[in-house]
TORPA-4810 file (N, C-alpha, C, O; in nm, 3 decimals):
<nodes>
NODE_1_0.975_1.095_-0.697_0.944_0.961_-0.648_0.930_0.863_-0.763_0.993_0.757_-0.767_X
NODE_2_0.868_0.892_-0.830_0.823_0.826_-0.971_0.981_0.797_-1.029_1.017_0.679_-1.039_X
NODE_3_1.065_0.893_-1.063_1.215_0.876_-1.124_1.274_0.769_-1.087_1.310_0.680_-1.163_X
NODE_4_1.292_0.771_-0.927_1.371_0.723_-0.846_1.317_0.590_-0.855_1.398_0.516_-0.911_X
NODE_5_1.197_0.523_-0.818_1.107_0.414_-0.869_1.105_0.340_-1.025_1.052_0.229_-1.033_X
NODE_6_1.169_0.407_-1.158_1.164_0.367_-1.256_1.349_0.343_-1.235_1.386_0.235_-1.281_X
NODE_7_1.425_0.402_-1.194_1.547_0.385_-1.143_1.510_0.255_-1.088_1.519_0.180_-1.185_X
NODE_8_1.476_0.191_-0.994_1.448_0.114_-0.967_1.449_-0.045_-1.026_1.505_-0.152_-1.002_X
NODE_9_1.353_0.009_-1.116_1.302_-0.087_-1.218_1.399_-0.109_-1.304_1.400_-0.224_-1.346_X
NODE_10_1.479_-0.042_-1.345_1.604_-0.049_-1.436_1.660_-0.080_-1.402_1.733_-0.105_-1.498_X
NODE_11_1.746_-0.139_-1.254_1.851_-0.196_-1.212_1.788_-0.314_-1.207_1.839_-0.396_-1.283_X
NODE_12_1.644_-0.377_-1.111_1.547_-0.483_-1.096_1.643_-0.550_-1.246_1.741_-0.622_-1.261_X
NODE_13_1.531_-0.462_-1.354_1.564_-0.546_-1.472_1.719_-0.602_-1.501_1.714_-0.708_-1.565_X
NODE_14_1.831_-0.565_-1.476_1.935_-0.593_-1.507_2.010_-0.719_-1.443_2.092_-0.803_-1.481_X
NODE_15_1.910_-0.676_-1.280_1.944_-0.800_-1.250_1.858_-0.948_-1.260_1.869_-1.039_-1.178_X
NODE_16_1.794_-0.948_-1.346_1.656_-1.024_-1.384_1.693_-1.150_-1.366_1.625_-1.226_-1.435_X
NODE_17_1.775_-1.203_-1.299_1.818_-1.397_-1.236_1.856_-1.402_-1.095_1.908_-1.496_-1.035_X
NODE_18_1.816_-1.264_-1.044_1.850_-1.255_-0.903_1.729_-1.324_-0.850_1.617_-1.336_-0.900_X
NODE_19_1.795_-1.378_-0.705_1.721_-1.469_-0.645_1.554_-1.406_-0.606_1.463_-1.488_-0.615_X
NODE_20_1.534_-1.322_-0.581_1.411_-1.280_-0.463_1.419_-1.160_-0.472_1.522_-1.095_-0.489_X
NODE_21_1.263_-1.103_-0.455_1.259_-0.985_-0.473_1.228_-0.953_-0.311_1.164_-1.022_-0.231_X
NODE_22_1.316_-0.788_-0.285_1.301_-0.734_-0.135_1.294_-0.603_-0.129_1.369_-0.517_-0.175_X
NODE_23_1.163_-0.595_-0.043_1.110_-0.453_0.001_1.213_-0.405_0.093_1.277_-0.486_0.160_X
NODE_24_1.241_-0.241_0.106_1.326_-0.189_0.156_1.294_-0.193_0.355_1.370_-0.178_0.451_X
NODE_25_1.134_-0.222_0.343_1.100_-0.214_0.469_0.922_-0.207_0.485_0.856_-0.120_0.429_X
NODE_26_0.864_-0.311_0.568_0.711_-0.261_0.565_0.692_-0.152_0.620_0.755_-0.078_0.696_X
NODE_27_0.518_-0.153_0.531_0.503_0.011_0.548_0.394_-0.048_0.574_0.354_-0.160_0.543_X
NODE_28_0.314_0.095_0.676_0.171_0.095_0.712_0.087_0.160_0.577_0.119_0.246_0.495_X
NODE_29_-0.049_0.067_0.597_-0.101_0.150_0.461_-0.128_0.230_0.481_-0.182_0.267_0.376_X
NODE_30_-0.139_0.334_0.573_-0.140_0.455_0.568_-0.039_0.541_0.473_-0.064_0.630_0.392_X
NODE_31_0.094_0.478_0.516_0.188_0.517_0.393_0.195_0.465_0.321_0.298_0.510_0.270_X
NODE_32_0.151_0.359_0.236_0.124_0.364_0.122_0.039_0.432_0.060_0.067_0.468_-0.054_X
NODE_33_-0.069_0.462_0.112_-0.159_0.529_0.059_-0.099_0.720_0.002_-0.126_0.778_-0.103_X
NODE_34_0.000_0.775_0.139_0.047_0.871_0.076_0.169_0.855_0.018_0.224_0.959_-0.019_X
NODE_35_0.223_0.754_0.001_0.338_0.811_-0.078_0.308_0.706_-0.214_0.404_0.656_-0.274_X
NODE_36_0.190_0.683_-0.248_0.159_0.638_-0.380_0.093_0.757_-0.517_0.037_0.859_-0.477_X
NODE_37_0.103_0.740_-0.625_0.055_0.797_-0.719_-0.078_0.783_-0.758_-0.129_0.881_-0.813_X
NODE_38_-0.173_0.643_-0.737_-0.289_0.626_-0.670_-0.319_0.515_-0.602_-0.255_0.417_-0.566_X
NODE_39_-0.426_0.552_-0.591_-0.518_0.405_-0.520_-0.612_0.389_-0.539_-0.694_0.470_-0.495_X
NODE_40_-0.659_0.261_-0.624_-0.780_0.216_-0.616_-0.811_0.051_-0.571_-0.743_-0.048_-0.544_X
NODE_41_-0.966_0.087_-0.581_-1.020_-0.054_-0.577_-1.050_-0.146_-0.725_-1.133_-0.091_-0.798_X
NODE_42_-1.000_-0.261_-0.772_-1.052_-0.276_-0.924_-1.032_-0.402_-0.907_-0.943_-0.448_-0.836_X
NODE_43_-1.141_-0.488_-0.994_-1.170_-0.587_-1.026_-1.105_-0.661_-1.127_-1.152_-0.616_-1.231_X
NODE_44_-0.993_-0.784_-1.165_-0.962_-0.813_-1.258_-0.999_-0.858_-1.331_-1.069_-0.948_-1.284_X
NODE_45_-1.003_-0.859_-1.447_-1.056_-0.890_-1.561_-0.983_-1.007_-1.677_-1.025_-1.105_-1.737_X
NODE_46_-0.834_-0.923_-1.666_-0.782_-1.044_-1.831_-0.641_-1.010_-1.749_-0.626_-0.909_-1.679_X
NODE_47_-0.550_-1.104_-1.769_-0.409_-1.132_-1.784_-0.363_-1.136_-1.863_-0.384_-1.238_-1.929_X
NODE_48_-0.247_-1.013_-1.932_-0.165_-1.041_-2.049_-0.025_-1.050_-2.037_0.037_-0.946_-2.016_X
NODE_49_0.040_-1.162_-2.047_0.146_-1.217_-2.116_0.242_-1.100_-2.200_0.237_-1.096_-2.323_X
NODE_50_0.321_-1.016_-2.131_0.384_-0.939_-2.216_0.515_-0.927_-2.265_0.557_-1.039_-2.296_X
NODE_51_0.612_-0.820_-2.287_0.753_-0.849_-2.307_0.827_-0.934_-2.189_0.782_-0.945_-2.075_X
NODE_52_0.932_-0.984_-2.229_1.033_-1.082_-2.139_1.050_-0.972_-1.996_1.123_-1.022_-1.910_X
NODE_53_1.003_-0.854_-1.966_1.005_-0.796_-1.885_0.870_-0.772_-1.785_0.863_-0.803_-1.666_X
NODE_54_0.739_-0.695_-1.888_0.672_-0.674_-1.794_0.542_-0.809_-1.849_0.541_-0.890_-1.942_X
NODE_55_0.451_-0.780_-1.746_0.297_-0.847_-1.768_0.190_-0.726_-1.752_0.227_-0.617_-1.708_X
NODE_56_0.036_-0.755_-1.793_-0.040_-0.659_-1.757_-0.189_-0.718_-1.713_-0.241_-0.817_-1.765_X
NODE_57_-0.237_-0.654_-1.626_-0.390_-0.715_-1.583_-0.468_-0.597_-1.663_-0.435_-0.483_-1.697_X
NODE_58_-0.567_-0.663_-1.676_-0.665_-0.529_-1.739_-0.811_-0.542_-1.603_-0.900_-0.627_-1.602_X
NODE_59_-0.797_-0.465_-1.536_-0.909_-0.379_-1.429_-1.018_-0.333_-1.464_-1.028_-0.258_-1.562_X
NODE_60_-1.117_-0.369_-1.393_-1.251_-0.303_-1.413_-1.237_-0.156_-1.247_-1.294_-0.156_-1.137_X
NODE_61_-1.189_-0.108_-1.276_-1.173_-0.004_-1.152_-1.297_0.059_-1.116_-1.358_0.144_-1.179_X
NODE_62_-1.332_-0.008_-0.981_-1.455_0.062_-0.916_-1.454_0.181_-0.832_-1.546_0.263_-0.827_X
NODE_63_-1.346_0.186_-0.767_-1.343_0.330_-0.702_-1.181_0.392_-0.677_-1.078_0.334_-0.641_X
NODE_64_-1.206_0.522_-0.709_-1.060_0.566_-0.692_-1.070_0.626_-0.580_-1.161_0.702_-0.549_X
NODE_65_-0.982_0.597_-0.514_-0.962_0.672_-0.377_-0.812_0.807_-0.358_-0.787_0.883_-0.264_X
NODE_66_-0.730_0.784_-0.511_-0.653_0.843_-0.514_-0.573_0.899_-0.658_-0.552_0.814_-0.744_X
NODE_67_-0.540_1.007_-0.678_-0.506_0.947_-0.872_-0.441_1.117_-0.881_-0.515_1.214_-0.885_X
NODE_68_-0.254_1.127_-0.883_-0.263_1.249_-0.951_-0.270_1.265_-1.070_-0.285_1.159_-1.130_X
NODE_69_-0.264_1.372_-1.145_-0.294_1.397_-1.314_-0.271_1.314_-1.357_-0.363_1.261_-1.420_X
NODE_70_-0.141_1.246_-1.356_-0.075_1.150_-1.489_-0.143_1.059_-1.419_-0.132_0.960_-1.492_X
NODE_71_-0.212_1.021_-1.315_-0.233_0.905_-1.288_-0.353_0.850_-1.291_-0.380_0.730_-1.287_X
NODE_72_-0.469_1.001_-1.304_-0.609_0.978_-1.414_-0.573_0.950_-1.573_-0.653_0.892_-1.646_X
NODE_73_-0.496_0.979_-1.601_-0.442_1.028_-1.725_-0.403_0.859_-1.765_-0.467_0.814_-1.861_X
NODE_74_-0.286_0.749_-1.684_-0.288_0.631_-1.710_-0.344_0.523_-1.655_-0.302_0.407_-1.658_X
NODE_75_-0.478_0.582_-1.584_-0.578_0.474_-1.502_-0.721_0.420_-1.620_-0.793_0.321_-1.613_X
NODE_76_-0.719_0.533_-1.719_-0.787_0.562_-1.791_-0.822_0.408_-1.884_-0.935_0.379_-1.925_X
NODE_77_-0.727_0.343_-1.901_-0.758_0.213_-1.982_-0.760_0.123_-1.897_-0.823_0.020_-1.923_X
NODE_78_-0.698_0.135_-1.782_-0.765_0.003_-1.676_-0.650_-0.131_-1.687_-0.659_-0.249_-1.651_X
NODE_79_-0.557_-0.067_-1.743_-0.402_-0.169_-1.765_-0.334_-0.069_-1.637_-0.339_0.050_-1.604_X
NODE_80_-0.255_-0.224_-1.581_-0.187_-0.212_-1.452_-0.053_-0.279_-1.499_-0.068_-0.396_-1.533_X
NODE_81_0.078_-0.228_-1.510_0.159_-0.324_-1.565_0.257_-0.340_-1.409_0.262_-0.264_-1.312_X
NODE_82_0.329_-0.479_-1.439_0.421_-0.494_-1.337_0.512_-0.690_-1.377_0.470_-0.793_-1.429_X
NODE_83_0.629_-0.652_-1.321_0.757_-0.732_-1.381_0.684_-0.872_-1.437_0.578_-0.901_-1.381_X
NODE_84_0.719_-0.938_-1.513_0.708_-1.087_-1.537_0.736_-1.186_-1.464_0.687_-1.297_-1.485_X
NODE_85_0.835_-1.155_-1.352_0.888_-1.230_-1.250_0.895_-1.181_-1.129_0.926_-1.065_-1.099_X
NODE_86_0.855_-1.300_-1.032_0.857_-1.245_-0.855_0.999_-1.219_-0.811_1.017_-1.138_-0.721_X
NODE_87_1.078_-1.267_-0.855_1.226_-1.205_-0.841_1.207_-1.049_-0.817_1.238_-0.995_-0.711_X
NODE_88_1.142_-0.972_-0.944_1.184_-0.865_-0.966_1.059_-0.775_-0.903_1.031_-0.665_-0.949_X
NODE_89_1.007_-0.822_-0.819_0.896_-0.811_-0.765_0.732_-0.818_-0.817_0.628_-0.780_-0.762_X
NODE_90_0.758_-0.888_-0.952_0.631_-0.896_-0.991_0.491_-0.912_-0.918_0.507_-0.937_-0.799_X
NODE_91_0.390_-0.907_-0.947_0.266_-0.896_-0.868_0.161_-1.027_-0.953_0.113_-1.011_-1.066_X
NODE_92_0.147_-1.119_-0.889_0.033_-1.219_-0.934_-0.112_-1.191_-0.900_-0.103_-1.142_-0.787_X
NODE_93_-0.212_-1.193_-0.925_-0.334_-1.107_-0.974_-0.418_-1.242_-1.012_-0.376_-1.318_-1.099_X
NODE_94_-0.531_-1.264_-0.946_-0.617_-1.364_-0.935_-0.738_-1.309_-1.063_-0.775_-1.192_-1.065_X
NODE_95_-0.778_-1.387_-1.141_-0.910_-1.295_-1.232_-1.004_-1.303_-1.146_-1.002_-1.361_-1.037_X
NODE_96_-1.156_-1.192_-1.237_-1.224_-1.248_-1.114_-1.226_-1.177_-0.964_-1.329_-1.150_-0.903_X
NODE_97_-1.074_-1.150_-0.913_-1.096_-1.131_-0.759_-1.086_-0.949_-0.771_-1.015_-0.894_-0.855_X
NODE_98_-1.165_-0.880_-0.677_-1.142_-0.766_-0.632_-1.017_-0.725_-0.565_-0.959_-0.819_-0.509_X
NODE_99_-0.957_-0.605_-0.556_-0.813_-0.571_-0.523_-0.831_-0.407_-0.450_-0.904_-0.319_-0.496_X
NODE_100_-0.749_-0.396_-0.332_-0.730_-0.264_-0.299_-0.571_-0.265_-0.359_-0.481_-0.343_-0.328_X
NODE_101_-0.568_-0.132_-0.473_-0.399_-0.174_-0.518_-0.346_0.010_-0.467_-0.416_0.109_-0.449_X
NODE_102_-0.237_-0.003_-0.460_-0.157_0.118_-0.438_-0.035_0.109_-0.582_0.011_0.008_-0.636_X
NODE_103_-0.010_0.251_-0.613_0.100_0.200_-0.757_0.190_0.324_-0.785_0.206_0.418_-0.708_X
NODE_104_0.234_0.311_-0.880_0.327_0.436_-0.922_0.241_0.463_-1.075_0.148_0.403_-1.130_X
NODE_105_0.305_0.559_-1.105_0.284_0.594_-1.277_0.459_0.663_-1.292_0.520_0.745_-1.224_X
NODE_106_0.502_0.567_-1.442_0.581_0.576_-1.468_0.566_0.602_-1.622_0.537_0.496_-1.676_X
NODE_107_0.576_0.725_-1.729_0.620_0.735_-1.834_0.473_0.717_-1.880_0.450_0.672_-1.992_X
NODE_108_0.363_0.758_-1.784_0.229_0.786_-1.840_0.166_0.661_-1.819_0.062_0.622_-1.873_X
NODE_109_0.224_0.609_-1.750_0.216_0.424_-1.718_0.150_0.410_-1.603_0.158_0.507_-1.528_X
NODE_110_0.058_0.277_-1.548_0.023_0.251_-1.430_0.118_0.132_-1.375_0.087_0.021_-1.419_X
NODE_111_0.246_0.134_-1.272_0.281_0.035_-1.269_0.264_-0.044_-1.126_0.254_0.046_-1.043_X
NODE_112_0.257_-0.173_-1.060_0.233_-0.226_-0.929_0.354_-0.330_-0.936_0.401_-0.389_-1.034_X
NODE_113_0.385_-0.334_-0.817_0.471_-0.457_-0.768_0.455_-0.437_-0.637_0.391_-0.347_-0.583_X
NODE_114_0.548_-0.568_-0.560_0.537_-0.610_-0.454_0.547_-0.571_-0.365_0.482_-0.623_-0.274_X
NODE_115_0.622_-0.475_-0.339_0.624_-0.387_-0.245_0.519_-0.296_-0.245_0.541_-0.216_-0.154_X
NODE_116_0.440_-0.275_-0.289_0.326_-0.155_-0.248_0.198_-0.213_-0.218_0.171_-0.320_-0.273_X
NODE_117_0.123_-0.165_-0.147_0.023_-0.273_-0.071_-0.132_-0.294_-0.188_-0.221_-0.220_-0.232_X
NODE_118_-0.094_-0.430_-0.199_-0.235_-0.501_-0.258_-0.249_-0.606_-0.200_-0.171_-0.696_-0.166_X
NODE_119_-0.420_-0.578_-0.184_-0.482_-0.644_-0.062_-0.588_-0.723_-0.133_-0.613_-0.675_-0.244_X
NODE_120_-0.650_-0.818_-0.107_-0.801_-0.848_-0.135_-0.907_-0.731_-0.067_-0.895_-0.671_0.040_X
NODE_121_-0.995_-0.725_-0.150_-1.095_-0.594_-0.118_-1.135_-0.668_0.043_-1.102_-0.628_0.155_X
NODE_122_-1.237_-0.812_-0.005_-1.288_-0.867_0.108_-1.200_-0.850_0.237_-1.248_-0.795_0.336_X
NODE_123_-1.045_-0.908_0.234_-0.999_-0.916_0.375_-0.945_-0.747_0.435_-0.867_-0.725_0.527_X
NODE_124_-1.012_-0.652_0.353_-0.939_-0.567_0.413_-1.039_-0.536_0.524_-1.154_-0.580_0.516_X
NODE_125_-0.992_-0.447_0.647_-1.093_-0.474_0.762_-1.182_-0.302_0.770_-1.128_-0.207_0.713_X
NODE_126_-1.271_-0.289_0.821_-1.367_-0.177_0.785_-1.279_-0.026_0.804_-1.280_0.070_0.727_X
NODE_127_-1.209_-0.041_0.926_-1.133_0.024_0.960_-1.027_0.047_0.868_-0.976_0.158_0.882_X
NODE_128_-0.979_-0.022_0.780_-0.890_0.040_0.667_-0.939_0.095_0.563_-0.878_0.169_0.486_X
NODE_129_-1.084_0.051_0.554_-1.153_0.069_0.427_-1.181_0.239_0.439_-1.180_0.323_0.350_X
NODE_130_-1.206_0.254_0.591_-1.202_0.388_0.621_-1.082_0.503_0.616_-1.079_0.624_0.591_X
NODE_131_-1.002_0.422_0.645_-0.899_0.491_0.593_-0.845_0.504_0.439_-0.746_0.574_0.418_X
NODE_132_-0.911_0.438_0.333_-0.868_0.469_0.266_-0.966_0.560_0.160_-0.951_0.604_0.046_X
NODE_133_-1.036_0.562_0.224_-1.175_0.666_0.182_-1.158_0.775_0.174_-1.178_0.848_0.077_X
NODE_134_-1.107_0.808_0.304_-1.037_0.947_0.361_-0.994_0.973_0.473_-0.969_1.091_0.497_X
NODE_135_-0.974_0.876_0.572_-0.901_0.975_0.702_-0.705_0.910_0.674_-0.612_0.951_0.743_X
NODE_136_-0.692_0.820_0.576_-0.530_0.853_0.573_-0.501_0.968_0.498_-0.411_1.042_0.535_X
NODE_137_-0.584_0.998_0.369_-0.560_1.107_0.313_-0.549_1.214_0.439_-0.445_1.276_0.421_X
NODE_138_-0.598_1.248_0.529_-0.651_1.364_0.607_-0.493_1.346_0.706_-0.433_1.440_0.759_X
NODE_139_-0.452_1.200_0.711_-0.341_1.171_0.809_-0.197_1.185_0.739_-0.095_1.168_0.806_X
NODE_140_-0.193_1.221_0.594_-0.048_1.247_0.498_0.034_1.355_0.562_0.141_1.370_0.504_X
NODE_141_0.013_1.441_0.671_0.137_1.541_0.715_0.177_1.457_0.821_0.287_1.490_0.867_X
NODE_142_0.115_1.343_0.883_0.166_1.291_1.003_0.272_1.133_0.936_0.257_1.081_0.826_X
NODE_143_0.356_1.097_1.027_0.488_1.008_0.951_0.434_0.894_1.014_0.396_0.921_1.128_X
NODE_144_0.409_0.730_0.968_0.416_0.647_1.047_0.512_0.537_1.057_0.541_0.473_0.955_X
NODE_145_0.581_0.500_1.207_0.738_0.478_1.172_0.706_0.288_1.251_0.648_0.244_1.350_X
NODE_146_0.787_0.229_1.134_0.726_0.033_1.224_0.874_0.048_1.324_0.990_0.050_1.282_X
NODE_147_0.829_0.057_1.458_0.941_0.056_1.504_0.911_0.039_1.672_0.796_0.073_1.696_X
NODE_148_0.975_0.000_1.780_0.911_0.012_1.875_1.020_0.089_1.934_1.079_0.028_2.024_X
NODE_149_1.074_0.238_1.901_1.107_0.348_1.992_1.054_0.434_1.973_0.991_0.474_1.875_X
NODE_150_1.081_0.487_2.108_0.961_0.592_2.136_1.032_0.717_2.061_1.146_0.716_2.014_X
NODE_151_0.933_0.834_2.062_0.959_0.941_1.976_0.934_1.052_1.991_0.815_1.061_1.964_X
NODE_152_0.990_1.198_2.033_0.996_1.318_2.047_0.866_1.383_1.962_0.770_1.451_2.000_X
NODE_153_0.906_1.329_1.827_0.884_1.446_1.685_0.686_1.415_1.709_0.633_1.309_1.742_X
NODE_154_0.634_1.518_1.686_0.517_1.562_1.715_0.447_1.492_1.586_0.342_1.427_1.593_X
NODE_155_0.505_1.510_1.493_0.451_1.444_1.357_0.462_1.290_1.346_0.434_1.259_1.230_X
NODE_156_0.497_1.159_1.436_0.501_1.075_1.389_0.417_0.946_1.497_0.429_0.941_1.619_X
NODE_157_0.353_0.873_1.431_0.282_0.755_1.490_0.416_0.609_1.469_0.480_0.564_1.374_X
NODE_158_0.408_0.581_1.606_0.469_0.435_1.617_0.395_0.325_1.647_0.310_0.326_1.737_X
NODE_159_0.432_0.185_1.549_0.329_0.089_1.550_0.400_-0.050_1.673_0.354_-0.163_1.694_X
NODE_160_0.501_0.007_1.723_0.566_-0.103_1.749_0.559_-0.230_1.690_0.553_-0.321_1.774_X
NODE_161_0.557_-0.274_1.544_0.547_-0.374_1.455_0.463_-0.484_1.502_0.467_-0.607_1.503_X
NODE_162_0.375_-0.378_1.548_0.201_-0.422_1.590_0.102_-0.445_1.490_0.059_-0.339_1.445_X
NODE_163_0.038_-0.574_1.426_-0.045_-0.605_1.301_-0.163_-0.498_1.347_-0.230_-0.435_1.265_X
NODE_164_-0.182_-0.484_1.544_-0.316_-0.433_1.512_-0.323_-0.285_1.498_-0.427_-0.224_1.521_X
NODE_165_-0.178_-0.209_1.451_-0.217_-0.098_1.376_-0.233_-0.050_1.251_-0.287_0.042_1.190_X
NODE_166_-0.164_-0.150_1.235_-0.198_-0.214_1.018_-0.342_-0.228_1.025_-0.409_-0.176_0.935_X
NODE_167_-0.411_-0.306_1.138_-0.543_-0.346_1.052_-0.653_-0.237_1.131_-0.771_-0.230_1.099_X
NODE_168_-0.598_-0.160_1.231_-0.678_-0.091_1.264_-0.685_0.075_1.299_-0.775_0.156_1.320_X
NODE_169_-0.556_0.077_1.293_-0.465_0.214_1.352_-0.481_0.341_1.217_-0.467_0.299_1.102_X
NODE_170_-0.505_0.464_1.234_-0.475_0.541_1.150_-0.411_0.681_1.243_-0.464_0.721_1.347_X
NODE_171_-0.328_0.723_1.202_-0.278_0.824_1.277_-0.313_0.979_1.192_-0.285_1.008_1.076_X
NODE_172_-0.383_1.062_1.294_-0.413_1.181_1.236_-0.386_1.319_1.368_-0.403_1.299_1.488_X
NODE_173_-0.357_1.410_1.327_-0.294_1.518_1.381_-0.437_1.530_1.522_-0.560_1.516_1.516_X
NODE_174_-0.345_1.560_1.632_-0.488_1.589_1.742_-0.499_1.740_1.768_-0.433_1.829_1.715_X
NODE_175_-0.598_1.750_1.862_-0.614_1.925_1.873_-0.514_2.033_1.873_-0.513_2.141_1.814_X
NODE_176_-0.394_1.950_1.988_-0.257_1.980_1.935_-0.160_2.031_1.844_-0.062_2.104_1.833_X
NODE_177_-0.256_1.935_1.767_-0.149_1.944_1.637_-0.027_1.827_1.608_0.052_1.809_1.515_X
NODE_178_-0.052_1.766_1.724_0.039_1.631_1.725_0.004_1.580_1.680_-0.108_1.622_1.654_X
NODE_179_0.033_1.445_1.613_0.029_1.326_1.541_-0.019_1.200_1.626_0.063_1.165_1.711_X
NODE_180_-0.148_1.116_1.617_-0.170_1.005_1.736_-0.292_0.907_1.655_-0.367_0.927_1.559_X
NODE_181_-0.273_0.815_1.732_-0.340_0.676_1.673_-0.500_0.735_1.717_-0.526_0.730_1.838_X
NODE_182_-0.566_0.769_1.660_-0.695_0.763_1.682_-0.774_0.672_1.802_-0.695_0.584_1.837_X
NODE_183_-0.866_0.665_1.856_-0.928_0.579_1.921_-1.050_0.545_1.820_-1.137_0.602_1.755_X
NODE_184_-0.997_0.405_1.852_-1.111_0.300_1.758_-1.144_0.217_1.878_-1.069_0.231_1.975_X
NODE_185_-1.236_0.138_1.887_-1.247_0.027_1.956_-1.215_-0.105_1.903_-1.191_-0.197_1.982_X
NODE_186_-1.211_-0.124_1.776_-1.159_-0.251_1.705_-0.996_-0.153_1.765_-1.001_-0.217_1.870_X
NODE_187_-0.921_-0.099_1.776_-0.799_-0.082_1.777_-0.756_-0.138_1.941_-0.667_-0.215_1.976_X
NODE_188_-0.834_-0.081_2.002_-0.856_-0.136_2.176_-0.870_-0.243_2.178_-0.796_-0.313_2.247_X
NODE_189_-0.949_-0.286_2.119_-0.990_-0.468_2.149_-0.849_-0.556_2.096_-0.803_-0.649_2.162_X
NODE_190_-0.804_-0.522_1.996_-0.686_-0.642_1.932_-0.564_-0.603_2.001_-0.470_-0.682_2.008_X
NODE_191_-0.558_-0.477_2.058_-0.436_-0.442_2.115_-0.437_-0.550_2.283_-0.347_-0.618_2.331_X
NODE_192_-0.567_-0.527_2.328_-0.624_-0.577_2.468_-0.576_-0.750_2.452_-0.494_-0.805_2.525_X
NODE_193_-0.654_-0.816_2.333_-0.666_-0.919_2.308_-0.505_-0.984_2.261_-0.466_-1.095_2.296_X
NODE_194_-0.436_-0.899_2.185_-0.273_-0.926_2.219_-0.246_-0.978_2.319_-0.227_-1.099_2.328_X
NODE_195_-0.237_-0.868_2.448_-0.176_-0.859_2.535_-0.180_-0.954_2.648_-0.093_-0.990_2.728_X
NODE_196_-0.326_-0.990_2.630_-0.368_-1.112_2.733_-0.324_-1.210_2.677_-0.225_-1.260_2.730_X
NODE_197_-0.367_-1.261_2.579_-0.270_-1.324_2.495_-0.140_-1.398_2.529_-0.105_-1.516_2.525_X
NODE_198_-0.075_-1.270_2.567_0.100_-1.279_2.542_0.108_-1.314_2.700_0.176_-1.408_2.741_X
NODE_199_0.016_-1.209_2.808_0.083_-1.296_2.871_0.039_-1.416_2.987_0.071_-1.431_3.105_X
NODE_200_-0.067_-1.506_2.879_-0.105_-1.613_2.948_0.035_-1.739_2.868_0.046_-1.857_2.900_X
NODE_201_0.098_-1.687_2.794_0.182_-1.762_2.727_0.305_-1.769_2.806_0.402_-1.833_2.765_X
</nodes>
């Protein structure tokens, strides 16, 4: 994943006057959370100005919620690097503000861009905060797909490109063994509150 992601970055760079930078497709943070190298929560601190390529924030990291080897290994100084330009998906970083970030490690490196989910700590909603504590970790064998068809495969949660399973939804395996959106009541209420919604409109 990491290879294929610095692959990435090497073409990004080449094309460094291309118009706009574009994610292949949103993802629920649930998957970000597993298909990242870590995740934390961290506070910014300093902005540095770096090569004609990348920039770096320096983090006060308050909690890790996720980190393999290499990725304790380059969380360790609290530098987050990512492109110089939003073209190439660079990431702008407020000082000062708290961050839920998701990232790669590349070449012993911590790197973030735009495509991987960074949030403000404050707006994230309790229900994600929970999930990222531990019940998405607990939800990584189950797939979650933004899509509104329905689905056979036992392993996968559909959000129908519904915000209120982004902000409230976590999908974890049931007694079964199937894969399903949990019951929340913040998940009931915004789904409810949609719907009436839509169709007094």
């Amino acid at each position: 994943m990491a290879t294929r992601w610095f692959a990435l970055v090497l073409v990004a760079v080449s094309w460094r006057y291309s118009d706009a930078c574009t994610c292949s497709a949103l993802e629920h943070p649930q998957t970000h959370f597993c298909n990242s190298d870590f995740v934390i929560v961290g506070r910014v601190q300093k902005t540095f100005r770096g090569s004609s390529f990348y920039d770096a924030y320096k983090v006060k990291i308050r909690n890790v919620f996720k980190a393999s080897p290499k990725a304790e290994v380059a969380l360790k100084s609290g530098r987050l690097l990512t492109p110089s330009a939003e073209s190439l998906c660079g990431v702008t970083l407020k000082p000062r503000e708290t961050y839920v970030i998701t990232g790669r490690v590349v070449q012993l490196q911590a790197h973030i861009h735009l495509c991987e989910y960074i949030k403000k700590w404050r707006e994230v909603t309790p229900r994600q905060r929970k999930g990222f504590r531990l019940l998405y970790k607990q939800g990584c064998t189950c797939k979650v797909h933004q899509t509104r068809r329905k689905t056979k495969s036992p392993n996968t949660c559909v959000t129908n490109y519904d915000e209120c399973y982004d902000r409230h939804g976590i999908c974890l395996h049931d007694r079964m063994r199937r894969c399903r959106w949990t019951r929340a009541p913040t998940l009931t209420r915004c789904l409810q509150t949609k719907h009436s919604n839509g169709t007094m409109t």
